[in-house]
C-alpha positions in Angstrom: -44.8 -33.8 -19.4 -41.7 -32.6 -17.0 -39.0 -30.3 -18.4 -35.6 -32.9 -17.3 -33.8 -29.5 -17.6 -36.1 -27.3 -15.4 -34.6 -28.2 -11.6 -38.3 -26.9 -10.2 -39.8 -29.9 -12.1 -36.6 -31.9 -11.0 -37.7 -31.5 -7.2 -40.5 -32.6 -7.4 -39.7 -36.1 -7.9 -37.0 -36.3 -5.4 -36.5 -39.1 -3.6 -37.7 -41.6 -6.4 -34.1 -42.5 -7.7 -34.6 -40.1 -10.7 -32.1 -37.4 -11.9 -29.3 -37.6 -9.5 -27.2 -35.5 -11.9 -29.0 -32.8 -13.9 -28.3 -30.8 -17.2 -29.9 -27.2 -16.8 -29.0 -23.7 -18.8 -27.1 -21.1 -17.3 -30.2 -19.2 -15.5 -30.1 -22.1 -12.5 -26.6 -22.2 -12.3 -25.6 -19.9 -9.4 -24.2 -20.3 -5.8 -27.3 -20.8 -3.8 -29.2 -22.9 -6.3 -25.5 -25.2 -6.2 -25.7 -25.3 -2.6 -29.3 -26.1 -2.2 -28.9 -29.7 -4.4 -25.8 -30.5 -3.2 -27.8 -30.5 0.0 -30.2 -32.4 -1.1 -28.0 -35.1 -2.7 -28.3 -33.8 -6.6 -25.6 -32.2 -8.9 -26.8 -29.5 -11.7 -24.7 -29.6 -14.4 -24.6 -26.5 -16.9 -22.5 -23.2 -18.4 -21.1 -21.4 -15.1 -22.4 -17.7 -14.6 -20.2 -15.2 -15.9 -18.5 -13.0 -12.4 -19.9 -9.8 -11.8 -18.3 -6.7 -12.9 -17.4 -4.5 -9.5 -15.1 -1.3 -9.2 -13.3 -2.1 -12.5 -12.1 -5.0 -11.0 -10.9 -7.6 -13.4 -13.0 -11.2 -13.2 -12.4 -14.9 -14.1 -13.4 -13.9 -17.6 -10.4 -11.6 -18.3 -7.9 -14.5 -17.5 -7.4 -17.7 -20.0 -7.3 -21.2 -18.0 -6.0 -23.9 -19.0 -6.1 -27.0 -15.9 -4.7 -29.4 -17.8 -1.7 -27.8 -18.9 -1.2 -26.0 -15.0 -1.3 -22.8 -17.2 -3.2 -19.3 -16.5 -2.6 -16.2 -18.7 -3.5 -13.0 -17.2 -4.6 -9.3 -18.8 -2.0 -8.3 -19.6 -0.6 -11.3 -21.3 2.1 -12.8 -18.6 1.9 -16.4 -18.1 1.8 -18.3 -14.4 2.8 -22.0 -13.8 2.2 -21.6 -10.1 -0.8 -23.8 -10.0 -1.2 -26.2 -7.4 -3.8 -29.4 -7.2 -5.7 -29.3 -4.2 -7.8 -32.1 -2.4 -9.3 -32.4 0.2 -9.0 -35.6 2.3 -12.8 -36.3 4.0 -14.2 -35.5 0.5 -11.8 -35.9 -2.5 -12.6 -33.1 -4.1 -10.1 -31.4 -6.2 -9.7 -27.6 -6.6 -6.7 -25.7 -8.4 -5.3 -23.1 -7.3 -3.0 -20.4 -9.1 -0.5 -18.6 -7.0 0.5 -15.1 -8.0 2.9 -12.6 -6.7 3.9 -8.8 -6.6 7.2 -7.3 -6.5 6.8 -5.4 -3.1 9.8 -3.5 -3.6 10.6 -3.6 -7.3 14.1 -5.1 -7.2 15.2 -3.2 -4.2 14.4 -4.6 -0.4 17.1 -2.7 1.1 15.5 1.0 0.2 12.4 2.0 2.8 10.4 -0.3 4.8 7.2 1.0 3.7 7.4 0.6 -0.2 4.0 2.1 -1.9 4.0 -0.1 -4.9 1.3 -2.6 -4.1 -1.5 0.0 -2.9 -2.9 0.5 -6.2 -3.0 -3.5 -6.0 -4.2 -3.9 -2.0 -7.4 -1.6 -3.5 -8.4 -4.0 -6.7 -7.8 -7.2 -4.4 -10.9 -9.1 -4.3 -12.2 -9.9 -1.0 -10.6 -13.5 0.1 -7.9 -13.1 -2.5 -4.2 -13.0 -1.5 -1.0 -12.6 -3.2 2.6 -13.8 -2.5 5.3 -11.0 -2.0 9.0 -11.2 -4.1 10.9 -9.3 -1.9 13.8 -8.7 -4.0 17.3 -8.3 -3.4 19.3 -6.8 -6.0 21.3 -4.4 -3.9 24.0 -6.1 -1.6 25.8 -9.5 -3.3 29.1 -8.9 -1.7 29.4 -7.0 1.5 28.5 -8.4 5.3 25.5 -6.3 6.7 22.5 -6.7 8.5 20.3 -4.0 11.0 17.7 -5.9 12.6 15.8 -2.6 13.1 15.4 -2.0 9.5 14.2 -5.6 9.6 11.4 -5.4 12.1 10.1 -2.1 10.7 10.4 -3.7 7.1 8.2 -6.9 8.3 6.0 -5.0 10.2 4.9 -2.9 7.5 3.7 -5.7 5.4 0.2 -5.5 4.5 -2.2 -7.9 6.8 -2.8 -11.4 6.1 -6.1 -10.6 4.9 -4.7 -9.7 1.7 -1.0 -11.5 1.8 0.0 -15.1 1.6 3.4 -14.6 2.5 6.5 -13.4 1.3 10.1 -14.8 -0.3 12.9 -13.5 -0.7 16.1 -13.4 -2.8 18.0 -11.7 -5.9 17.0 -12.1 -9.7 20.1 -12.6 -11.6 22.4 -13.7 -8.8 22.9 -17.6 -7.2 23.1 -18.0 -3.9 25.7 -20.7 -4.5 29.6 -20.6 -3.5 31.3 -17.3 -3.1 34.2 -16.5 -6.1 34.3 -12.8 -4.6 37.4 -13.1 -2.4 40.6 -12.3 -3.5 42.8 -15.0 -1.3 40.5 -17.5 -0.2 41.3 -20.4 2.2 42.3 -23.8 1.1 39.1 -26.0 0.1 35.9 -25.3 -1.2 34.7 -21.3 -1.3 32.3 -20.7 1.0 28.6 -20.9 0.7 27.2 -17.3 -0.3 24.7 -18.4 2.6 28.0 -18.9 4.9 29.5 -15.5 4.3 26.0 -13.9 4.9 25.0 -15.9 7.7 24.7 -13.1 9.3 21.7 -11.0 7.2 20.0 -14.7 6.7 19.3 -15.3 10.1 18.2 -11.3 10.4 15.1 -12.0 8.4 14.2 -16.2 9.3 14.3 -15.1 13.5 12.6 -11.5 12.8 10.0 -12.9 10.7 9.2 -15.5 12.6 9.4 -13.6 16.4 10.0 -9.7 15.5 10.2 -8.5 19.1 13.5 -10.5 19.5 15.7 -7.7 20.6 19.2 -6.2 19.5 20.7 -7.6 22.6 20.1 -11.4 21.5 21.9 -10.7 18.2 24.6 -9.2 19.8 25.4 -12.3 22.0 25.0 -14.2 18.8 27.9 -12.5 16.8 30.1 -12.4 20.8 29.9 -16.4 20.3 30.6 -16.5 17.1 33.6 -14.0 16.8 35.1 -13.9 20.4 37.9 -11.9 19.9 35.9 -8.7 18.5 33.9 -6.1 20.7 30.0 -7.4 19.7 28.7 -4.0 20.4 31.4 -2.3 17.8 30.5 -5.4 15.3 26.9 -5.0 15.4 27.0 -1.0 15.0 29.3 -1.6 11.6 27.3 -3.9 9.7 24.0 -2.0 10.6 26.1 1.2 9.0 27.2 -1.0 6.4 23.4 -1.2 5.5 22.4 2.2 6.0 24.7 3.2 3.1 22.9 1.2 0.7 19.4 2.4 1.6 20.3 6.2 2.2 21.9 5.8 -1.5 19.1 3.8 -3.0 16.2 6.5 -1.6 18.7 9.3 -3.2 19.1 7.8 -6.5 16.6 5.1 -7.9 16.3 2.6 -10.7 13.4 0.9 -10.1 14.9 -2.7 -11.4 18.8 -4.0 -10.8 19.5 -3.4 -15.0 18.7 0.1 -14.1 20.3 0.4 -10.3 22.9 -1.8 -8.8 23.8 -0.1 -6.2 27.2 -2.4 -4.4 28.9 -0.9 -8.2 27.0 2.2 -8.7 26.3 0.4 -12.0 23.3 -0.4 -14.3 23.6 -2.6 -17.5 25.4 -1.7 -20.1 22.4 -1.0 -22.4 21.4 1.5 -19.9 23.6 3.4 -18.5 26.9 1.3 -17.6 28.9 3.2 -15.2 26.9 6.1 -12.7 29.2 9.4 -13.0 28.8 12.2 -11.2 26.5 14.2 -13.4 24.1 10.9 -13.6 23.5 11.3 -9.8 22.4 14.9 -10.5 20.0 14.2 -13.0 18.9 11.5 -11.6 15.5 10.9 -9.5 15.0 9.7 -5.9 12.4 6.9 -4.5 8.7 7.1 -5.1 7.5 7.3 -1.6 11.3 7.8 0.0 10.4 11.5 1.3 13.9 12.5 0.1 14.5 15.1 -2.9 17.0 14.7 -5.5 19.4 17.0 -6.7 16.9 19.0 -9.5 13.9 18.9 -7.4 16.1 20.4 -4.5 17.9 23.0 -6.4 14.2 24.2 -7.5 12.6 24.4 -4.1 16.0 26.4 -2.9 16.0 29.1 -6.0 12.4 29.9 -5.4 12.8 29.4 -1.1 10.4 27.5 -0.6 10.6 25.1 2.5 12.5 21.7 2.5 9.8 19.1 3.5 11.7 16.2 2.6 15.5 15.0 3.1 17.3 16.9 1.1 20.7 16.1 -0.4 23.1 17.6 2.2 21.1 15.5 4.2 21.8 12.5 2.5 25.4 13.5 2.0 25.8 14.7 5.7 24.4 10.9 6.7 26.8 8.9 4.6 29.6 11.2 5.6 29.1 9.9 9.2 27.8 13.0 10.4 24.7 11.3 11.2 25.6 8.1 11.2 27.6 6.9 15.1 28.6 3.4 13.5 31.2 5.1 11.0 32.3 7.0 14.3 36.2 6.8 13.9 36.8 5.1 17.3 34.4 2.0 16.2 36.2 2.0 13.1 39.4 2.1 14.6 38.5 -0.4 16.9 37.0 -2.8 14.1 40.8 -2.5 12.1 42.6 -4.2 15.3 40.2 -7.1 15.1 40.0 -7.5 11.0 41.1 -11.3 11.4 38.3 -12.3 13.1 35.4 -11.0 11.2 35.8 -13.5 8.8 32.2 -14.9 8.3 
């Protein structure tokens, strides 16, 4: 008498209408047994293989699943909702799909373009597996900037599409919703955050769509829109504007904005409050930055050893202006004749 459950004795009477959909144990569950019935018109039905353990990496095992409620708990305990009902169209099969991200640059997009947080993850990443990119932005809320350099170099130092899905892009505990920053605004409603930073919005849509675009088109974008201003001067300023906050955010780092905010020199009160003086000295720079803070500087010039990093006179010496053209005093000056007009 045939074994239903044994597939072997299963094929043997294919083609006479008998056990389209079959129950087997775990043993004849695997891709190419799946792939050889479903060929040849049959389904197996039975317990799923458990993954095979490789480099350490985790495997479906280690993560709790629950379809029905769109729900997926990971190792170490955080939740995801991101899961997404897919079907396709000739078929009608459904799969589901989870959607998980990494925070490329902890809370702080406007530091170095080459952030090192994710390598640890890029080297676990199972083949065919990507993840999304939350490129935070919990440095500038208030001030006009934008340095389409810094852009490009950013975008193009995001790890291949092998291993990314994409990227997005905003703050944590601030709305993009109507500016209450200005002290006398115009009559009517405030302005869109989105208005007022126009500028540093269309930076990132145009450069991550068509990076090559060069500084020259963004100039003639801010001559039409602010006439009366020298372009050239106006561009230079708000790519200095930037360059404060990453040459200060290299120097001193707190990885999150309740530790480092950098438009107030402020953390949250539970932290720190208020940076003083003596706070930047003690203080650490940017894993990966290639800058030394204060301590770490002091040591390497009391036993004279070289200075293979930026160092803080460096830092200083850059937000000074010594290094930096676009706090020149004649753009500066030039800029104070035309303040009307560089209302975004």
């Amino acid at each position: 008498m045939q074994n239903p459950h044994d597939p072997e004795a299963t094929y043997a009477v294919k083609g006479q209408g008998q056990h389209k959909k079959e129950h087997v144990d775990g043993a004849y569950v695997s891709g190419k047994k799946l792939t050889q019935v479903q060929a040849e018109g049959r389904e197996l039905i039975g317990p799923a293989q458990p993954a095979p353990q490789k480099d350490g990496r985790f495997t479906t095992e280690d993560f709790q699943v629950k379809v029905e409620e769109r729900t997926g708990v990971c190792p170490a305990g955080k939740t995801s909702t991101q899961c997404s009902r897919l079907e396709e169209e000739a078929t009608g099969k459904v799969n589901f799909r989870f959607e998980f991200s990494f925070k490329y640059s902890v809370a702080h997009m406007y530091s170095i373009p080459n952030p090192p947080f994710i390598q640890p993850l890029l080297e676990s990443l199972a083949p065919g597996r990507k993840t999304w990119l939350t490129v935070r932005n919990d440095d500038i809320y208030t001030f006009r900037f934008g340095d389409p350099a810094y852009a490009r170099e950013y975008i193009a130092n995001i790890p291949p599409a092998d291993k990314i899905a994409g990227f997005y892009m905003g703050p944590d505990g601030y709305a993009w919703g109507r500016d209450f920053l200005e002290h006398n605004p115009e009559p009517g409603p405030r302005p869109l955050v989105m208005e007022k930073q126009w500028y540093s919005f269309m930076l990132w849509g145009r450069l991550a769509y068509d990076a090559p675009l060069p500084d020259s088109r963004f100039e003639r974008i801010l001559a039409a829109r602010h006439p009366k201003a020298s372009s050239h001067h106006l561009f230079r300023a708000l790519q200095g504007a930037l360059q404060v906050m990453l040459l200060t955010t290299r120097f001193f780092w707190g990885a999150i904005d309740l530790k480092w905010y950098p438009e107030a020199c402020l953390s949250h009160p539970r932290n720190k409050g208020f940076y003083n003086v003596r706070d930047f000295m003690e203080g650490i720079s940017m894993p990966g930055s290639e800058v030394l803070c204060i301590r770490d500087w002091r040591t390497r010039l009391t036993a004279r050893k070289p200075m293979e990093q930026t160092t803080p006179l460096e830092i200083a010496g850059a937000l000074t202006g010594s290094n930096m053209p676009a706090f020149a005093t004649p753009i500066m000056s030039r800029l104070s004749t035309t303040a009307s007009a560089l209302r975004m």
